[in-house]
N, CA, C and O atoms as a printed pandas DataFrame, in Angstrom:
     atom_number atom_name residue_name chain_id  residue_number  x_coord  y_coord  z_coord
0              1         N          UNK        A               1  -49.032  171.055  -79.367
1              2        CA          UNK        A               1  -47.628  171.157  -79.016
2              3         C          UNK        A               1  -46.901  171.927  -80.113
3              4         O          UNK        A               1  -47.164  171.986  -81.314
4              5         N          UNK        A               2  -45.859  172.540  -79.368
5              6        CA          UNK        A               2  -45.386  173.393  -80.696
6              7         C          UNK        A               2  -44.376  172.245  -81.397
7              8         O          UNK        A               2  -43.794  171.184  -81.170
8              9         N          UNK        A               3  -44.616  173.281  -82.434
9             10        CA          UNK        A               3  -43.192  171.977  -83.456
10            11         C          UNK        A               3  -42.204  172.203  -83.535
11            12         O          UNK        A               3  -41.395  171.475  -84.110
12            13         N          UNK        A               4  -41.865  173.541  -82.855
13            14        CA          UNK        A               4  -40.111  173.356  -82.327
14            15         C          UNK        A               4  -39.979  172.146  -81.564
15            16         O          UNK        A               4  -39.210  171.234  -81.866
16            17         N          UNK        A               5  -40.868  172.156  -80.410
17            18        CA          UNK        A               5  -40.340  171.411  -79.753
18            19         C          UNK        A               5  -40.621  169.873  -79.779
19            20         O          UNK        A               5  -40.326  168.908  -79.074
20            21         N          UNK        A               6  -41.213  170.063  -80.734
21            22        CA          UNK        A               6  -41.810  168.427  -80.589
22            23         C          UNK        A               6  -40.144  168.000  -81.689
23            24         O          UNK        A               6  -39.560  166.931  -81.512
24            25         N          UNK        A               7  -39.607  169.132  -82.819
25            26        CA          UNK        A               7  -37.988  168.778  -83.625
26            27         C          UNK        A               7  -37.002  168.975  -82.737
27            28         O          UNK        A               7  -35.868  168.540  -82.933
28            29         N          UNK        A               8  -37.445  169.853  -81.360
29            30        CA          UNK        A               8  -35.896  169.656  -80.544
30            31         C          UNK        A               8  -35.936  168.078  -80.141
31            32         O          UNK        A               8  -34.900  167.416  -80.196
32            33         N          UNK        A               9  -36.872  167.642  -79.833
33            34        CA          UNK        A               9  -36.806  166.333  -78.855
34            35         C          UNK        A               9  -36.938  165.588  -79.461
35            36         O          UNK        A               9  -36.794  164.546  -78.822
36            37         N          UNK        A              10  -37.171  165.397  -80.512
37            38        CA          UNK        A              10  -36.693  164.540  -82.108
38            39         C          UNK        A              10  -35.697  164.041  -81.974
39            40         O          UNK        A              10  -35.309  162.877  -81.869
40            41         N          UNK        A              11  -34.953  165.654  -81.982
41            42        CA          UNK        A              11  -33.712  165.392  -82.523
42            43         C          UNK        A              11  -32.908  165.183  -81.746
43            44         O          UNK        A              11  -31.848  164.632  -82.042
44            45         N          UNK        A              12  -33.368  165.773  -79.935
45            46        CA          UNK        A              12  -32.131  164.726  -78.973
46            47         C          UNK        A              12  -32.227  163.603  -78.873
47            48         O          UNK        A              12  -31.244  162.895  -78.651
48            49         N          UNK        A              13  -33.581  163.078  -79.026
49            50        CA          UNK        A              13  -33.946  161.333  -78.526
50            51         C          UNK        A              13  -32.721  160.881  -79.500
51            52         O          UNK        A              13  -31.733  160.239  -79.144
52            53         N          UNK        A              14  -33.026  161.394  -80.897
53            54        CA          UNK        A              14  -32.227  160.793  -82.318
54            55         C          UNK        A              14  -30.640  160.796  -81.968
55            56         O          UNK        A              14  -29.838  159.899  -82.229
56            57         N          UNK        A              15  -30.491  161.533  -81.577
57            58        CA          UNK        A              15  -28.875  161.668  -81.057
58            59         C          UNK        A              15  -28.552  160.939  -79.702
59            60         O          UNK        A              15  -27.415  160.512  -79.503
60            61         N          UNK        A              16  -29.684  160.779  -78.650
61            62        CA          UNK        A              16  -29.129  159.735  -77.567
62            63         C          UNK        A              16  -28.940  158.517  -78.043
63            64         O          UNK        A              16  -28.061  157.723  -77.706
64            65         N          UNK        A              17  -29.997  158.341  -79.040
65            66        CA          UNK        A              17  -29.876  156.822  -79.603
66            67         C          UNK        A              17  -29.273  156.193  -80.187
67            68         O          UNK        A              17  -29.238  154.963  -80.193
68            69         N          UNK        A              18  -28.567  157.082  -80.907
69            70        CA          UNK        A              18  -27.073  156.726  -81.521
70            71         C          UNK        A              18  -26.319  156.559  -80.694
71            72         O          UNK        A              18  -25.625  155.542  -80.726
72            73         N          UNK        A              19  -26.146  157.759  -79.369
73            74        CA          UNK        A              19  -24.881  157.423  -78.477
74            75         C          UNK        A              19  -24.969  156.170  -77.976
75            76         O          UNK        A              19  -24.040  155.389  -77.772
76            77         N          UNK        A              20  -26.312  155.984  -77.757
77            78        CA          UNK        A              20  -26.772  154.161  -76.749
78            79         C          UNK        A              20  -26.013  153.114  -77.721
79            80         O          UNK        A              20  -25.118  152.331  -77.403
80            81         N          UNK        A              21  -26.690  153.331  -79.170
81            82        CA          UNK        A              21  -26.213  152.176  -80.263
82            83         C          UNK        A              21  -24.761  152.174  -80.074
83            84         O          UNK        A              21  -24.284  151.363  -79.280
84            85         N          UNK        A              22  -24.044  152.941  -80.672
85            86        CA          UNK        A              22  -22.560  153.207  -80.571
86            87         C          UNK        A              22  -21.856  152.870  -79.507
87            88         O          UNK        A              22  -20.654  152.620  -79.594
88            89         N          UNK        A              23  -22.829  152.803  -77.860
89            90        CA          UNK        A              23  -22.086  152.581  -76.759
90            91         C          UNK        A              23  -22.406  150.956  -77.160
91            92         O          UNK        A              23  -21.434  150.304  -76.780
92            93         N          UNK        A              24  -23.123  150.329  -77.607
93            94        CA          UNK        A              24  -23.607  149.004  -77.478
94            95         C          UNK        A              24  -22.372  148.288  -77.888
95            96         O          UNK        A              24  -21.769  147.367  -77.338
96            97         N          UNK        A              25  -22.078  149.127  -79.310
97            98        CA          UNK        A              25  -21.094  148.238  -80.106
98            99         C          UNK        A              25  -19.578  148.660  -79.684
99           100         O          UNK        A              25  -18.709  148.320  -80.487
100          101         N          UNK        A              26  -19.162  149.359  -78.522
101          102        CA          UNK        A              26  -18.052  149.533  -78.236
102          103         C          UNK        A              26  -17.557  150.120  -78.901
103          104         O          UNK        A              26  -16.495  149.626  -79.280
104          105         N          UNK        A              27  -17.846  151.228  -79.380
105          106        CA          UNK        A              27  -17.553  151.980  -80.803
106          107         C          UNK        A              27  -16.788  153.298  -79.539
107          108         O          UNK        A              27  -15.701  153.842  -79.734
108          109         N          UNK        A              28  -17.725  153.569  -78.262
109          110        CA          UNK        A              28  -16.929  154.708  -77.293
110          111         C          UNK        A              28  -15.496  154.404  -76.564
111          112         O          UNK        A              28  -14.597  155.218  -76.353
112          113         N          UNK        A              29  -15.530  152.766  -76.177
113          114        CA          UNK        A              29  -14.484  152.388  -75.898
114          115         C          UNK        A              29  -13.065  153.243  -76.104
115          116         O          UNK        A              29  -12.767  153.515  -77.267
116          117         N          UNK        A              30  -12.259  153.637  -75.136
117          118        CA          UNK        A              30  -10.998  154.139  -75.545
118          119         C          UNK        A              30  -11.475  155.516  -76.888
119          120         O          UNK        A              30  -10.820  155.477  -77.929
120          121         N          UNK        A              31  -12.077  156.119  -76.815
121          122        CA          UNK        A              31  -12.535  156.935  -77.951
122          123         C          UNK        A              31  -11.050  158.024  -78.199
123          124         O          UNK        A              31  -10.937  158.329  -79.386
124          125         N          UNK        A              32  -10.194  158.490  -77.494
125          126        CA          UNK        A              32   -9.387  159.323  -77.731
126          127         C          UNK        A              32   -8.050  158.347  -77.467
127          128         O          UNK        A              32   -7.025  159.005  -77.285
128          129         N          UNK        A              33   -7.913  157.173  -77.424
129          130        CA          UNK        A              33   -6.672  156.465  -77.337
130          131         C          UNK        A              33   -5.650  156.668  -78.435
131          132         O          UNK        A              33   -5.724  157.453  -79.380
132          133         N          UNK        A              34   -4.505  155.657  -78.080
133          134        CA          UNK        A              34   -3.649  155.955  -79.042
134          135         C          UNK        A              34   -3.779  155.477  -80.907
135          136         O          UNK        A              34   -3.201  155.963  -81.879
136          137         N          UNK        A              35   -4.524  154.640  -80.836
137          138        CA          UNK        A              35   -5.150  154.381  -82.242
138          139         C          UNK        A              35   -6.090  154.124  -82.690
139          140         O          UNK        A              35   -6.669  153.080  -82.992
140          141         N          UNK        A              36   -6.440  156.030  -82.799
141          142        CA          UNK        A              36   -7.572  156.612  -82.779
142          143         C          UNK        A              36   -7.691  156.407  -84.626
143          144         O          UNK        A              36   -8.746  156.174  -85.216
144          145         N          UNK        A              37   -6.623  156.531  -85.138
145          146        CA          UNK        A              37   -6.211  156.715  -86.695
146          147         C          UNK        A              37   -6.886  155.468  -87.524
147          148         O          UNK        A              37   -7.294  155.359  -88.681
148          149         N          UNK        A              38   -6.806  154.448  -86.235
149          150        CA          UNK        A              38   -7.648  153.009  -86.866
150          151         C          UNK        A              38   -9.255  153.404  -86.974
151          152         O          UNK        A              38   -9.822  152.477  -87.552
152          153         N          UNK        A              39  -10.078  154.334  -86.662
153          154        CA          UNK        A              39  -11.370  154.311  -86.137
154          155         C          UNK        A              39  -11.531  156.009  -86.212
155          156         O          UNK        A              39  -11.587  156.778  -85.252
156          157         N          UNK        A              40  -11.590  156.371  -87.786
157          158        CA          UNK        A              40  -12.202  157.314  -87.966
158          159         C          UNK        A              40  -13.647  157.440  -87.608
159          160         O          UNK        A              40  -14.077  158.279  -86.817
160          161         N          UNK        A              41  -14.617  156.248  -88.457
161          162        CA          UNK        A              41  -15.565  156.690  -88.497
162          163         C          UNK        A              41  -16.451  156.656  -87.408
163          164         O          UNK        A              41  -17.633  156.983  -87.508
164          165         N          UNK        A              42  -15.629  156.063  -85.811
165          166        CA          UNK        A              42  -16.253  155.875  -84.202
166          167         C          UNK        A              42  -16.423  157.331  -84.308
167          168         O          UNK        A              42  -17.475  157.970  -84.291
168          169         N          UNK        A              43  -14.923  157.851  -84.448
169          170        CA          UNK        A              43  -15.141  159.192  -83.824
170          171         C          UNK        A              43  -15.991  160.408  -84.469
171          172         O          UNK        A              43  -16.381  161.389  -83.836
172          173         N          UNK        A              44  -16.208  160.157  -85.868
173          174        CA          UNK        A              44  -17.104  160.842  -86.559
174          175         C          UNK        A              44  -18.825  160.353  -86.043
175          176         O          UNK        A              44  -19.789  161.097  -85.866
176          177         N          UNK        A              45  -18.762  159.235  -85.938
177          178        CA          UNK        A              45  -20.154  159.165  -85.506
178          179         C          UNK        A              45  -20.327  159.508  -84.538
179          180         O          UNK        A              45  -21.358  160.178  -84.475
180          181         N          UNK        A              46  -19.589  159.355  -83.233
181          182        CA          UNK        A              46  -19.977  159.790  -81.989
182          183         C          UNK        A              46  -19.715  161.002  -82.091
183          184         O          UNK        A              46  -20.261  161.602  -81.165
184          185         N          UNK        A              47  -18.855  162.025  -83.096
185          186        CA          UNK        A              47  -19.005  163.712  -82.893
186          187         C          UNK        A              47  -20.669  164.252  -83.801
187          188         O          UNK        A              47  -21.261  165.331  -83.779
188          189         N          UNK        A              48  -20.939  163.143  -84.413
189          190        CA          UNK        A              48  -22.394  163.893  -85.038
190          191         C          UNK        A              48  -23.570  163.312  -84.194
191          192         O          UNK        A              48  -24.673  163.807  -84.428
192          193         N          UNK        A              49  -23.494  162.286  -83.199
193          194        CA          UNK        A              49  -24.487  162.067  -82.395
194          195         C          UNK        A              49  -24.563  162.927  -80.688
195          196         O          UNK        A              49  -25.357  163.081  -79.760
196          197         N          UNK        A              50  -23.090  163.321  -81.105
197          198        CA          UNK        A              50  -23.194  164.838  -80.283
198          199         C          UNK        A              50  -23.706  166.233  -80.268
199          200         O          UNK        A              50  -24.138  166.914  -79.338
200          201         N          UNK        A              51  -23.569  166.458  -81.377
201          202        CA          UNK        A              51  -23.779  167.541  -82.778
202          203         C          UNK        A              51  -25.631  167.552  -82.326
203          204         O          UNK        A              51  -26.322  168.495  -81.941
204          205         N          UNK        A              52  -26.007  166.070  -82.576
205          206        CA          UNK        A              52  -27.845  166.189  -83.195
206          207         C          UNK        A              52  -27.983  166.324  -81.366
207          208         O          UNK        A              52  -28.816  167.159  -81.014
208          209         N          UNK        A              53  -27.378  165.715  -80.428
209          210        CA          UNK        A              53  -27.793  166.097  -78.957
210          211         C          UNK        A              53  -28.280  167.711  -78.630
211          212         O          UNK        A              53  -29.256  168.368  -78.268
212          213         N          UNK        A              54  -26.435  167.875  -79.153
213          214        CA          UNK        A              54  -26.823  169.417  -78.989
214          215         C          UNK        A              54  -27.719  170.547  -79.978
215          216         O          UNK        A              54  -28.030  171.711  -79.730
216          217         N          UNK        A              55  -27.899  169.987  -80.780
217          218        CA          UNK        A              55  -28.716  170.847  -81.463
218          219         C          UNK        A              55  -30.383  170.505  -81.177
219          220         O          UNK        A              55  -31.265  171.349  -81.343
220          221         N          UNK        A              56  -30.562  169.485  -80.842
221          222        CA          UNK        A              56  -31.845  169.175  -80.124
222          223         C          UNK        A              56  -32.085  169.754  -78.497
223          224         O          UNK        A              56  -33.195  170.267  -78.358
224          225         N          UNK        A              57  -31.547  169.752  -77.725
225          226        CA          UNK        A              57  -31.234  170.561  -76.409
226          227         C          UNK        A              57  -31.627  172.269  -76.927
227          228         O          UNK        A              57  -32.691  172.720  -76.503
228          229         N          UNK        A              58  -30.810  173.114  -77.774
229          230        CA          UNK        A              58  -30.942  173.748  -78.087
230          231         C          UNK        A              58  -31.768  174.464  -78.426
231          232         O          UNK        A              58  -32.019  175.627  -78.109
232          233         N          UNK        A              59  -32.532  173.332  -79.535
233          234        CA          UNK        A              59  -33.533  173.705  -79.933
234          235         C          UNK        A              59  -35.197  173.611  -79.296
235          236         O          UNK        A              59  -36.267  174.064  -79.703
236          237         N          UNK        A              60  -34.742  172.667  -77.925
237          238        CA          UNK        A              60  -35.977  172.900  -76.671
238          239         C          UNK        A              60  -35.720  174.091  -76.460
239          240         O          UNK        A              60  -36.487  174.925  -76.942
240          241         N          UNK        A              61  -34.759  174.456  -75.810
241          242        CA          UNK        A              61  -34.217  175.804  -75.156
242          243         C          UNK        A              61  -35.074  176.977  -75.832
243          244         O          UNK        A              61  -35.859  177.595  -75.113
244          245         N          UNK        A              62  -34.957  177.297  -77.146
245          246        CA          UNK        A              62  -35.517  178.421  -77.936
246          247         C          UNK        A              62  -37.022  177.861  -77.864
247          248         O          UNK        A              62  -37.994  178.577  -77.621
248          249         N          UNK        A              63  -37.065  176.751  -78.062
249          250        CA          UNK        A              63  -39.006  176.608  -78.174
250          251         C          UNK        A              63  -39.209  176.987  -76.866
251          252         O          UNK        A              63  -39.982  177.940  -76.965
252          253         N          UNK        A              64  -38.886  176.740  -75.255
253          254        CA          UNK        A              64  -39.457  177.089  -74.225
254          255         C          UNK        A              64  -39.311  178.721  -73.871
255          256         O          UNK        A              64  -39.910  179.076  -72.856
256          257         N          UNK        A              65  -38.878  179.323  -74.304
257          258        CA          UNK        A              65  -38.352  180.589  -73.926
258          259         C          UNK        A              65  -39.120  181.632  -74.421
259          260         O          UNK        A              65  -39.464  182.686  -73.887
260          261         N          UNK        A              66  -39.424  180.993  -75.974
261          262        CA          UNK        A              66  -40.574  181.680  -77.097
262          263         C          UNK        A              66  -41.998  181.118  -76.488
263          264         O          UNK        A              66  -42.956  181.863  -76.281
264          265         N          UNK        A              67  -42.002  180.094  -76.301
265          266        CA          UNK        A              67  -43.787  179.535  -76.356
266          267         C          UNK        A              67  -43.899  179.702  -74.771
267          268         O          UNK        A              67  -44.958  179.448  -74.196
């Protein structure tokens, strides 16, 4: 298997699994509400478990296209 792709799908599993954890703890709840200012670090985590989604997606994308 190539090892792009075996680090794209790394790295989306790694990033769904955060979104799952984060959904567990109600951390998505209301994510853009009005006091958002209370709950920086929801929204920072759920923008970098977006971040590793998409950069894992991505990075299937280029491994299937090349291999």
């Amino acid at each position: 298997m190539d090892p792009r792709l075996k680090w794209g799908l790394g790295t989306t599993l790694l990033g769904l699994l955060g979104l799952v954890l984060l959904a567990s703890t109600g951390a998505v709840q209301n994510l853009l509400g009005p006091d958002i200012q209370n709950r920086p670090v929801n929204l920072a985590a759920v923008g970098g478990s977006l971040l590793l989604v998409a950069a894992g997606v991505a990075t299937l994308v280029q491994a299937r296209q090349t291999g």
